[in-house]
PyMOL Python script that loads the backbone (N, CA, C, O; Angstrom):
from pymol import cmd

cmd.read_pdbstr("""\
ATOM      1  N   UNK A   1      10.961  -2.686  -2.234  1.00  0.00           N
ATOM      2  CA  UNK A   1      10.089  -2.885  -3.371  1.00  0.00           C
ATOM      3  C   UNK A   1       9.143  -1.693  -3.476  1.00  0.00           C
ATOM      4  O   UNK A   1       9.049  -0.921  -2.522  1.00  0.00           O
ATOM      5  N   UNK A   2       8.503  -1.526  -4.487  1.00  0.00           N
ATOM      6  CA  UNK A   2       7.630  -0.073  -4.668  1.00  0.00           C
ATOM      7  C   UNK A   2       6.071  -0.824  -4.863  1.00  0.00           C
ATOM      8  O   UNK A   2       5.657  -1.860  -5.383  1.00  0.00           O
ATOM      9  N   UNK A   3       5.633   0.039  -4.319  1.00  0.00           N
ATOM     10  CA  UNK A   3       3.820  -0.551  -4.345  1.00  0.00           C
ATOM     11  C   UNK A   3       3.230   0.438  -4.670  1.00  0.00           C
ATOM     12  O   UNK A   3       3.685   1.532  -4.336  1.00  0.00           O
ATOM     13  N   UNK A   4       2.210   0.356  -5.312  1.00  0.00           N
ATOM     14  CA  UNK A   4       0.965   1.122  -5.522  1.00  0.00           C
ATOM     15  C   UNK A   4      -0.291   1.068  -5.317  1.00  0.00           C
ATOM     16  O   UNK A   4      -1.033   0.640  -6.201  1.00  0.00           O
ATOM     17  N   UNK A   5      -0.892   1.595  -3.810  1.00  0.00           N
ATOM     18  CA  UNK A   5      -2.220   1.516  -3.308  1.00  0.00           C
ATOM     19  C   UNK A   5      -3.285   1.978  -3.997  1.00  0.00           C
ATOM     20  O   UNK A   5      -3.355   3.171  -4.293  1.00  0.00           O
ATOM     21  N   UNK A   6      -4.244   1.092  -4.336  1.00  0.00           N
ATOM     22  CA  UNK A   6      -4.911   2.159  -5.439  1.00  0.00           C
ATOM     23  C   UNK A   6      -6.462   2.375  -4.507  1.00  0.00           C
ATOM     24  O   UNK A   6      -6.876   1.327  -4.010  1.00  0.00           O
ATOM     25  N   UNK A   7      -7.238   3.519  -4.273  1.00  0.00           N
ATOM     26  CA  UNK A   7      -8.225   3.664  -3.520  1.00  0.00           C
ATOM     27  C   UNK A   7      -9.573   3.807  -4.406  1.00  0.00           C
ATOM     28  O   UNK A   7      -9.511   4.131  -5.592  1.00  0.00           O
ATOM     29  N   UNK A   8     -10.455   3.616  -3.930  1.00  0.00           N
ATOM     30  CA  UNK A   8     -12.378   3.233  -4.579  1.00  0.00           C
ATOM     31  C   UNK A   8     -12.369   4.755  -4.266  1.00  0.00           C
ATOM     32  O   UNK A   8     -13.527   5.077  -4.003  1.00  0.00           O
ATOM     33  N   UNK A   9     -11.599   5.736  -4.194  1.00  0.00           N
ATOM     34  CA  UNK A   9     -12.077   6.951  -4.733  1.00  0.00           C
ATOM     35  C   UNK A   9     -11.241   7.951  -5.827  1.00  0.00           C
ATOM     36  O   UNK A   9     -11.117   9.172  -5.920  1.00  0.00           O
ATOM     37  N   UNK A  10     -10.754   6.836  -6.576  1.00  0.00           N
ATOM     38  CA  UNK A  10      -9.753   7.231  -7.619  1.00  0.00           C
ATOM     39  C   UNK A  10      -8.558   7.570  -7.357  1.00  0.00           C
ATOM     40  O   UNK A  10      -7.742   7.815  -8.245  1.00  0.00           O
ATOM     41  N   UNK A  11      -8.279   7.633  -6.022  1.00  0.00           N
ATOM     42  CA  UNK A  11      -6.204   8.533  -6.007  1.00  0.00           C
ATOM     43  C   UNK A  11      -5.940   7.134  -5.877  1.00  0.00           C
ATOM     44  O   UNK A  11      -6.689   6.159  -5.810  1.00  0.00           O
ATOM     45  N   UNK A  12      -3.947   7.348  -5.845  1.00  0.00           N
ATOM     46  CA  UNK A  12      -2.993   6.396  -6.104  1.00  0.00           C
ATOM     47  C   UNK A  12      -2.225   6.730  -4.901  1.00  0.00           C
ATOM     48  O   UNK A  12      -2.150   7.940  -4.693  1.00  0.00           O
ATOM     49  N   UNK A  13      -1.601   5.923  -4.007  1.00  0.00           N
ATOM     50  CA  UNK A  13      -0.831   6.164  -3.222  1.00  0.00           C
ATOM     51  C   UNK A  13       0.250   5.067  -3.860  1.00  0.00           C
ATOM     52  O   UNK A  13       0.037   3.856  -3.926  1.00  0.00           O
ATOM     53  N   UNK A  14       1.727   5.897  -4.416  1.00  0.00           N
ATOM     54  CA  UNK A  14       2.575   5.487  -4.746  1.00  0.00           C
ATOM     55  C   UNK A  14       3.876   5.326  -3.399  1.00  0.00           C
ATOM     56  O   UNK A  14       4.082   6.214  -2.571  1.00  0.00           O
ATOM     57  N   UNK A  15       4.507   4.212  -3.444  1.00  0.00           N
ATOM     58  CA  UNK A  15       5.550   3.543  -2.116  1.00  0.00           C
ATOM     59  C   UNK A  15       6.183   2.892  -2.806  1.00  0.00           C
ATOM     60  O   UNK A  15       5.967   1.810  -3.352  1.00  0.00           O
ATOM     61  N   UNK A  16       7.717   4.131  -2.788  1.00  0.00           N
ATOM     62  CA  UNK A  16       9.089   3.845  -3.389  1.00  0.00           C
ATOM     63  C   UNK A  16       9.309   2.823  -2.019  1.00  0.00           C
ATOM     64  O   UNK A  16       8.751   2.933  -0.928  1.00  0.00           O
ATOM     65  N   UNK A  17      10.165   1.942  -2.390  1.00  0.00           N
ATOM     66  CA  UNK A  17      11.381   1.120  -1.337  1.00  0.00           C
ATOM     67  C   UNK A  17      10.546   0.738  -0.468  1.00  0.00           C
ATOM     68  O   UNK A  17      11.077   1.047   0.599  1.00  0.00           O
ATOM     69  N   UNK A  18       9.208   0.080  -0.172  1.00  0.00           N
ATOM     70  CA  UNK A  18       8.336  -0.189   0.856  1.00  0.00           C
ATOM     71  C   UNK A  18       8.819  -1.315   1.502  1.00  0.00           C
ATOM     72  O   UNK A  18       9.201  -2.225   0.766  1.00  0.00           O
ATOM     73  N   UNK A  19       8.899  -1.482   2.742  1.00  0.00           N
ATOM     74  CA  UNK A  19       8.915  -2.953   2.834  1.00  0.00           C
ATOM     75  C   UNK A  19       7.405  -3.468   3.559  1.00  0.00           C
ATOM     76  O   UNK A  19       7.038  -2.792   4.520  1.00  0.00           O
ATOM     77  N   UNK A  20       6.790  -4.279   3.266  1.00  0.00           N
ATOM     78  CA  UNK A  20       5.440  -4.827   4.004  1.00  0.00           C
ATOM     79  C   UNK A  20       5.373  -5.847   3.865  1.00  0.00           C
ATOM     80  O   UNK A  20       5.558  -6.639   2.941  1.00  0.00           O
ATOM     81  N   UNK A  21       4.886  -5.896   5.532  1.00  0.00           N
ATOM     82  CA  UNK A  21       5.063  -7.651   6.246  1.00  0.00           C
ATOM     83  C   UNK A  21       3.847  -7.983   5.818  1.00  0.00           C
ATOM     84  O   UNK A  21       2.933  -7.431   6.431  1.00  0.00           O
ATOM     85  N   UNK A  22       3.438  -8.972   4.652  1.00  0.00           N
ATOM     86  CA  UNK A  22       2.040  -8.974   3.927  1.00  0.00           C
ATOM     87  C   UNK A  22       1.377  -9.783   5.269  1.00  0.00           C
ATOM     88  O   UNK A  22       0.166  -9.877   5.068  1.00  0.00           O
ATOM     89  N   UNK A  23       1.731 -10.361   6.491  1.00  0.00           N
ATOM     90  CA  UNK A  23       1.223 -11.278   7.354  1.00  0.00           C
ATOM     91  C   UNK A  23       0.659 -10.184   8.374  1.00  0.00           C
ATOM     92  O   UNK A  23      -0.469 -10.223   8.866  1.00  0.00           O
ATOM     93  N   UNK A  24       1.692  -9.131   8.629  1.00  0.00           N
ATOM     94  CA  UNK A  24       0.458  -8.020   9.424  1.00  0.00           C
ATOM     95  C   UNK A  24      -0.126  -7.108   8.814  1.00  0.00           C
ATOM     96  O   UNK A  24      -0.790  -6.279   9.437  1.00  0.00           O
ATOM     97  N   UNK A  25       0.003  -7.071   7.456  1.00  0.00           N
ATOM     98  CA  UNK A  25      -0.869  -6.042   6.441  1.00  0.00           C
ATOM     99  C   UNK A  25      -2.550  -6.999   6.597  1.00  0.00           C
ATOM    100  O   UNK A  25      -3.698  -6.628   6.841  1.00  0.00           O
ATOM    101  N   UNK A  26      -2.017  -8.132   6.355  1.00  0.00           N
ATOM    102  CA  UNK A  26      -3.775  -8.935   6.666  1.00  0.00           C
ATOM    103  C   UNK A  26      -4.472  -9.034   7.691  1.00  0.00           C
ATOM    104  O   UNK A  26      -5.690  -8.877   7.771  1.00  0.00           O
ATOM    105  N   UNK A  27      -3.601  -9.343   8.668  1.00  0.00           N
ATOM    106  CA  UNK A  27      -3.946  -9.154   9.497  1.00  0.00           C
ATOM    107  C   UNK A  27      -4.765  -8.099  10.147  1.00  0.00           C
ATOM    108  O   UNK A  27      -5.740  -8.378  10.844  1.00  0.00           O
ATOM    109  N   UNK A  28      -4.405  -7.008   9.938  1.00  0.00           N
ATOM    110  CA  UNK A  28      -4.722  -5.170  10.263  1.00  0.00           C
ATOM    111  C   UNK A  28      -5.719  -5.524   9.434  1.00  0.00           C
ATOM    112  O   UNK A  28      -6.684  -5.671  10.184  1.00  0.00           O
ATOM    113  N   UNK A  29      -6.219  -5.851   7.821  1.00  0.00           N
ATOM    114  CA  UNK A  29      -7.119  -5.683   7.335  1.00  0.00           C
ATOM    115  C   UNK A  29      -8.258  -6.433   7.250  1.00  0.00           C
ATOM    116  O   UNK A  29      -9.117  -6.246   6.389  1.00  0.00           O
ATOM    117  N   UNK A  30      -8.313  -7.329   8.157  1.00  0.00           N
ATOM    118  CA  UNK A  30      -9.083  -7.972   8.526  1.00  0.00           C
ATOM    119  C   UNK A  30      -9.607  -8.295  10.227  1.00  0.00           C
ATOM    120  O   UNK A  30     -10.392  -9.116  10.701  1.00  0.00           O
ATOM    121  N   UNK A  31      -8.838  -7.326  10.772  1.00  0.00           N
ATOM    122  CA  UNK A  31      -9.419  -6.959  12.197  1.00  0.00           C
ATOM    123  C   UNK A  31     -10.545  -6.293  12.007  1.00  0.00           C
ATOM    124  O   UNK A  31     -10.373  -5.259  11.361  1.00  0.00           O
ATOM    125  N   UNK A  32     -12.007  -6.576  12.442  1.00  0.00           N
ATOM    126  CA  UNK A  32     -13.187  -5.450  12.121  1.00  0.00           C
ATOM    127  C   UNK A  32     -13.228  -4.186  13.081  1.00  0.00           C
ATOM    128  O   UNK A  32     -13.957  -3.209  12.912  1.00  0.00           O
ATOM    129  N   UNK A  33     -12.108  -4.411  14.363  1.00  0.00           N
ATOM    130  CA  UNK A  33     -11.956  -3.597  15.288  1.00  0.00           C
ATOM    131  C   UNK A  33     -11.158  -2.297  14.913  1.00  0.00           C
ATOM    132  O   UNK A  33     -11.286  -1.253  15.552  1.00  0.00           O
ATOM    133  N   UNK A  34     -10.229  -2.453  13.708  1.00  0.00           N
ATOM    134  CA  UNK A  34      -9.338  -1.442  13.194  1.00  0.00           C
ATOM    135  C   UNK A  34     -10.549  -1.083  11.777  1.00  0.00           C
ATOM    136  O   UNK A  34     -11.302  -1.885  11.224  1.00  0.00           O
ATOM    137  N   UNK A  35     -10.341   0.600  11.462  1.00  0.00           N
ATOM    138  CA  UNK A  35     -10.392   1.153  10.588  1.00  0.00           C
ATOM    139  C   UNK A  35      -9.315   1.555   9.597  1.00  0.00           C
ATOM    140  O   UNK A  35      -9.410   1.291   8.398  1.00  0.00           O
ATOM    141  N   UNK A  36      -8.442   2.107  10.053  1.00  0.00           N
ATOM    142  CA  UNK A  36      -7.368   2.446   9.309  1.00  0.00           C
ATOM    143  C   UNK A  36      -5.933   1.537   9.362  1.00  0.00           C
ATOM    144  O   UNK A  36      -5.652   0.632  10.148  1.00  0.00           O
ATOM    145  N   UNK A  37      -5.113   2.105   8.231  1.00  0.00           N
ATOM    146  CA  UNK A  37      -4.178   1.162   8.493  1.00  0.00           C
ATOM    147  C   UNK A  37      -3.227   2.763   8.006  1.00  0.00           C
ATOM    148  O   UNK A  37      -3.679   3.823   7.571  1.00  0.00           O
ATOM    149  N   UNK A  38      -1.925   2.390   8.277  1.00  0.00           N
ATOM    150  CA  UNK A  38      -0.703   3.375   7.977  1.00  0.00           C
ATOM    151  C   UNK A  38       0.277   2.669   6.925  1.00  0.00           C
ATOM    152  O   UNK A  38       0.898   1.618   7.082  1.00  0.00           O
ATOM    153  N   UNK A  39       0.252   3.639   5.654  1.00  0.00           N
ATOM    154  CA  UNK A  39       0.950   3.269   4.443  1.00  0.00           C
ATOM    155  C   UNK A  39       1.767   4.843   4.580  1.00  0.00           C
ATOM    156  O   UNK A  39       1.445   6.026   4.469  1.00  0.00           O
ATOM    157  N   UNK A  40       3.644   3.647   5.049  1.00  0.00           N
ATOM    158  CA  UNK A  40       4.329   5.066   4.145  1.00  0.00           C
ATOM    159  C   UNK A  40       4.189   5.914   5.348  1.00  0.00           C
ATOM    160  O   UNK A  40       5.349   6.201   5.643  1.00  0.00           O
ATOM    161  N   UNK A  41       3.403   6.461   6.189  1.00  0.00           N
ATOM    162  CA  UNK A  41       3.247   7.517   7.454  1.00  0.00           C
ATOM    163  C   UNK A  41       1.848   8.038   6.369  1.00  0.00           C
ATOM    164  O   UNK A  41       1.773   9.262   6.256  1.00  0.00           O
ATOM    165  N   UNK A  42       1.095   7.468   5.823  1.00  0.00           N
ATOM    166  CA  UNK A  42      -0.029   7.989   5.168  1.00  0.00           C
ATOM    167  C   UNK A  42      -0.965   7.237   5.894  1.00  0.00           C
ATOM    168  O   UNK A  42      -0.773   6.021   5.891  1.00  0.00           O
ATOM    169  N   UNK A  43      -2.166   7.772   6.667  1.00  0.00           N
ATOM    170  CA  UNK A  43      -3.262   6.971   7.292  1.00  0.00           C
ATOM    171  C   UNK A  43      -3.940   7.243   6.785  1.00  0.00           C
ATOM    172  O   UNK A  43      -4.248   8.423   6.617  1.00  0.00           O
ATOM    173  N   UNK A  44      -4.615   6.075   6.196  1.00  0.00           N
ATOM    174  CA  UNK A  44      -5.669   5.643   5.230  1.00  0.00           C
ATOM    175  C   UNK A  44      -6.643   4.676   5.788  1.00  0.00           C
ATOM    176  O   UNK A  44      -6.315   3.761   6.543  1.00  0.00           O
ATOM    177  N   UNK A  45      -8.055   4.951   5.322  1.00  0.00           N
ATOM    178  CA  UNK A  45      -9.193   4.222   5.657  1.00  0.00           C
ATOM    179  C   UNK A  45      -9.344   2.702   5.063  1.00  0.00           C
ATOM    180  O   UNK A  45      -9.619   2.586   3.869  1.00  0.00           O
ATOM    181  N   UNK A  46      -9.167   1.512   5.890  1.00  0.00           N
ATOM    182  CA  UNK A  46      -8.671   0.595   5.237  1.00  0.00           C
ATOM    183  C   UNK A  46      -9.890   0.228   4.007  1.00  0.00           C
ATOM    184  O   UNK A  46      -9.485  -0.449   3.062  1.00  0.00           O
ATOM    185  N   UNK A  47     -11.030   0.560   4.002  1.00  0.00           N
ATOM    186  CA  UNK A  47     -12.354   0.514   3.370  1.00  0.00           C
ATOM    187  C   UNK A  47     -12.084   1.305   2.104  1.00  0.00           C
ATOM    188  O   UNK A  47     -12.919   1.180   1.208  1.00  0.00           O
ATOM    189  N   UNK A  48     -11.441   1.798   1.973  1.00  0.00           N
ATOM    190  CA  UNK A  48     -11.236   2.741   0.766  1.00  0.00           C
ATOM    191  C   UNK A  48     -10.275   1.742  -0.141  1.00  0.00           C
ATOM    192  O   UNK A  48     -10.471   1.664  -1.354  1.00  0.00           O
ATOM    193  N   UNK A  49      -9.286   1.026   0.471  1.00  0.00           N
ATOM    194  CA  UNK A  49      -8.571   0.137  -0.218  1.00  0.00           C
ATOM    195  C   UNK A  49      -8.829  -0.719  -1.180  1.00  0.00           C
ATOM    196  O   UNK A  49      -9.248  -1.855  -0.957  1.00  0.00           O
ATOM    197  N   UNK A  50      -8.566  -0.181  -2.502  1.00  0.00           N
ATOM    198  CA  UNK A  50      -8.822  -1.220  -3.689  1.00  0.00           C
ATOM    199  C   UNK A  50      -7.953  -2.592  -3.669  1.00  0.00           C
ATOM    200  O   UNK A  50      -8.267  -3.737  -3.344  1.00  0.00           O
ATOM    201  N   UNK A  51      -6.888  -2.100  -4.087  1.00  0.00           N
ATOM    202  CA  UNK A  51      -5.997  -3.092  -4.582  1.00  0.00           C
ATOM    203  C   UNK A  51      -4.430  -2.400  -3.967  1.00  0.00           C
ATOM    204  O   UNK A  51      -4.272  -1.199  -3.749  1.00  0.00           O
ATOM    205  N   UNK A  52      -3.270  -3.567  -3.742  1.00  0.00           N
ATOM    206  CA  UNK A  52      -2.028  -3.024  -3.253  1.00  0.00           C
ATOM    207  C   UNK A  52      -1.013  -4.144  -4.193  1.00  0.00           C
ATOM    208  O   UNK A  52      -0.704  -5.273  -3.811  1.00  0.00           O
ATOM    209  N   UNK A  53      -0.606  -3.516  -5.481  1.00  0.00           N
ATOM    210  CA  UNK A  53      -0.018  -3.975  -6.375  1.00  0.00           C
ATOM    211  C   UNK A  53       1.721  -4.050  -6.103  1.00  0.00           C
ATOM    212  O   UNK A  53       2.297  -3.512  -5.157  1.00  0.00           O
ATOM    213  N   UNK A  54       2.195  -4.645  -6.904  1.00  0.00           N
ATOM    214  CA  UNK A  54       4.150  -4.357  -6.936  1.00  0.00           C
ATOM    215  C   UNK A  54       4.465  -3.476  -8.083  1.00  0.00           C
ATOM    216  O   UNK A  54       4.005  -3.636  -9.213  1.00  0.00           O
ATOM    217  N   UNK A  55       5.013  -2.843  -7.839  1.00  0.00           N
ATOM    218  CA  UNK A  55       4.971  -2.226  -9.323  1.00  0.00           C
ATOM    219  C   UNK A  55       6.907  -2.405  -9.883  1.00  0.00           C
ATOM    220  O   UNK A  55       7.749  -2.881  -9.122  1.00  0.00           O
ATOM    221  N   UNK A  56       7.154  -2.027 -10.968  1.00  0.00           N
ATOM    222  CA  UNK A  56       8.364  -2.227 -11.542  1.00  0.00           C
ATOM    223  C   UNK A  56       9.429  -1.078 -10.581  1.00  0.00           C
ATOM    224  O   UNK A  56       9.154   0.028 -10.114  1.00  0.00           O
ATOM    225  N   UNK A  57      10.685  -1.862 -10.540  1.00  0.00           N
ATOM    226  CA  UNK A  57      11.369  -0.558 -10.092  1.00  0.00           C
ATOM    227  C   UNK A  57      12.460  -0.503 -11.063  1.00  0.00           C
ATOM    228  O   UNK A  57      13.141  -1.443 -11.472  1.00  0.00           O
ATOM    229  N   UNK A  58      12.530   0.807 -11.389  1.00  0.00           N
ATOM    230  CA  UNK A  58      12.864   1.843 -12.204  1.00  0.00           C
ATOM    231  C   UNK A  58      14.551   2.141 -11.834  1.00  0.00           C
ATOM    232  O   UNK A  58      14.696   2.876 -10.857  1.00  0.00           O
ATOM    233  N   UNK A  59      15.669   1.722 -12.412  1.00  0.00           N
ATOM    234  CA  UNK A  59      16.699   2.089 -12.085  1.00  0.00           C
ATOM    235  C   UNK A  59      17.288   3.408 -12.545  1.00  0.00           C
ATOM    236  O   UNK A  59      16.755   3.961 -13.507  1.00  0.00           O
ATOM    237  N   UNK A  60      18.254   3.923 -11.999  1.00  0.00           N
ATOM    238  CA  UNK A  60      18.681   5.440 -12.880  1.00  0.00           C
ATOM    239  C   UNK A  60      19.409   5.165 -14.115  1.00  0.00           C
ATOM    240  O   UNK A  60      18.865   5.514 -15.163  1.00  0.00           O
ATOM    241  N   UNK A  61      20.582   4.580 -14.164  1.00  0.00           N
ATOM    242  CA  UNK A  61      20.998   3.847 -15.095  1.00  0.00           C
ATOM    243  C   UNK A  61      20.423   3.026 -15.924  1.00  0.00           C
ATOM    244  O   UNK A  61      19.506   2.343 -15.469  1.00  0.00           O
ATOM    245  N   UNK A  62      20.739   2.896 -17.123  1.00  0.00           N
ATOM    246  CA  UNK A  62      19.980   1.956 -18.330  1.00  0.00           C
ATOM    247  C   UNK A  62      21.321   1.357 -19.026  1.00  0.00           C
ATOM    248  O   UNK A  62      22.274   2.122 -19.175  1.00  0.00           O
ATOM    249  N   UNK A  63      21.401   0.216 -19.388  1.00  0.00           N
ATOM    250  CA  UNK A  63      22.324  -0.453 -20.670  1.00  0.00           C
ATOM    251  C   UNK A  63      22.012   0.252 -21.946  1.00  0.00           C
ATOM    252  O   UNK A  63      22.574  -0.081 -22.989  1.00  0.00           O
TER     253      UNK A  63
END
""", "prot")
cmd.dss("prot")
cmd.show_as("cartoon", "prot")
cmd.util.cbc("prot")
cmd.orient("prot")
């Protein structure tokens, strides 16, 4: 599935084909002992984290 991280300092971290276990994504983000979390091999400050949407996926082919 493709996601789009969106951060409280305006960039977009876009994730073609992601897979995330939403049970240890909460987990991680709600440990007060962790700061960061790893999106993609992108380490990101979990505090910066707006929102982590689904977004449409886009095939090459069209009808």
């Amino acid at each position: 599935m493709n996601y789009q991280v969106k951060l409280n300092d305006g960039q977009v971290i876009n994730m073609a084909g992601a897979e995330i276990n939403v049970t240890e994504l909460t987990t991680s983000l709600n440990d007060q002992r962790l700061s960061f979390v790893n999106f993609g091999g992108a380490i990101v400050n979990k505090h910066l984290i707006m929102s982590i949407v689904p977004t449409e996926e886009h095939s090459e082919t069209q009808a």
